[in-house]
N, C-alpha and C positions, 0 to 999 in steps of 0.2 A: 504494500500500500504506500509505502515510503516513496518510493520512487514514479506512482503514477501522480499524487499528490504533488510533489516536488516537480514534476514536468509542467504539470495546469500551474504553479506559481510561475514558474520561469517562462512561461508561453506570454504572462503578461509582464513578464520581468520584474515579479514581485512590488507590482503598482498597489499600495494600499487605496487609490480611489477605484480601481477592481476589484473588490473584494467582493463583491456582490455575485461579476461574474465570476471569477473562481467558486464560490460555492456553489454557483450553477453546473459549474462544470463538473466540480467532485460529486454533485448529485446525480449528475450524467450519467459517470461514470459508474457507480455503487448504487444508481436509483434514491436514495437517501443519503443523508451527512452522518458518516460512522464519527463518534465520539473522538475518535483516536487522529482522525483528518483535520477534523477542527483543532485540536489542538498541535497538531506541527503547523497548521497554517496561523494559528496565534505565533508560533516561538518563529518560526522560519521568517516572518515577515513582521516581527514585534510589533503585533497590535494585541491589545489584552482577550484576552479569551474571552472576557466579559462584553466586549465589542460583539466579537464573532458569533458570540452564541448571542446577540440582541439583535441582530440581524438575521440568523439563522430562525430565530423564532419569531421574525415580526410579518415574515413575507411566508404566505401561506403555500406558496408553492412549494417551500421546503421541508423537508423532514425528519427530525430526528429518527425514525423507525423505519426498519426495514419495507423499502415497499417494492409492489410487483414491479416488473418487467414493464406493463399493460398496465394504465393507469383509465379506468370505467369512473365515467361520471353519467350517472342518472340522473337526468332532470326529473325533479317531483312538484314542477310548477301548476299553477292551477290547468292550464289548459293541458300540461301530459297528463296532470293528475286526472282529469275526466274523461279520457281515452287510456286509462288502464298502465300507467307508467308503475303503479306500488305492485300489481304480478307481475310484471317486469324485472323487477327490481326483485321480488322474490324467488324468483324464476333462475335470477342470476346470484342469488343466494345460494339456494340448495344446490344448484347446477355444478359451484365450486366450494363450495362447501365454506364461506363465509359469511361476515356481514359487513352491512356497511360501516364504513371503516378501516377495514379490516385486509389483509393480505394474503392469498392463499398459500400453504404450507412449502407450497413446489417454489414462491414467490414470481412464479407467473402475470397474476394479476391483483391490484390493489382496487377495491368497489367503494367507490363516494357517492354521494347525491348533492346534488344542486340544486338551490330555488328557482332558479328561470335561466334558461342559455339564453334567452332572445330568439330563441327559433321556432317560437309556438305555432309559427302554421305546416310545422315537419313532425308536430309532437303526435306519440311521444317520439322526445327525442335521447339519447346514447354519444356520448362525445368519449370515443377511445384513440390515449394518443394524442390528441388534439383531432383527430378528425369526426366530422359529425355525422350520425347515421338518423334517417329520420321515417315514421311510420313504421316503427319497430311494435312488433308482436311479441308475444310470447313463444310462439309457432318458427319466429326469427332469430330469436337469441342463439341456438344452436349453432346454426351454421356463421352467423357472426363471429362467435367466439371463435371459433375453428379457423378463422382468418386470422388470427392470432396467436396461433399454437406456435 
């Protein structure tokens, strides 16, 4: 880890006003910020850890905890909500065997929900990845996911 770490510093030549992207990147790289990256990226480029981790915790994209591969965000906005977005969501509970929140074991995929993407006339809508899938079924989840394996 030493050494992938230490490369993403030196790519910005240990810019302390990067620091944002470097944590982007070690999250890249690991899907999450392992405890042990934030801190050589405090000692390696002396800025206090108290920094790093106040930044790692303020921006929601980040994560302390290991997360999938496959990062599923279900919309539970009112208009997925009335076309069936919470069997959905359930669907893709049982299906890997977590919840939302949560990361499957294999750490393939990590399952969130969202209050609104903005794409209520696609809903429900699935945004995996960053890309969006829209008029998802229950009947649809399967072969979805399988794009993803």
């Amino acid at each position: 880890m030493r050494d992938k770490v230490n490369a993403i510093i030196n790519k910005y030549n240990g810019d302390k006003g990067q620091l944002v992207s470097i944590l982007q990147d070690i999250q890249t790289e690991y899907y999450y910020l392992p405890k042990e990256a934030l801190i050589q990226v405090s000692e390696t480029m002396s800025v206090p850890v108290s920094r790093v981790y106040d930044i790692a915790t303020f921006f929601r994209a980040f994560s302390l905890e290991p997360r999938g591969k496959h990062l599923i965000n279900v919309c539970l906005g009112t208009a997925c909500h009335v076309r069936g977005a919470a069997r959905i969501l359930e669907k893709i509970e049982r299906d890997l065997t977590i919840k939302r929140g949560g990361t499957s074991k294999d750490r393939k995929f990590t399952l969130e929900t969202v209050n609104c993407m903005g794409a209520c006339a696609l809903g429900p809508v699935i945004k995996i990845d960053g890309e969006y899938f829209g008029q998802i079924s229950t009947e649809k989840v399967d072969s979805l996911l399988n794009q993803f394996e």
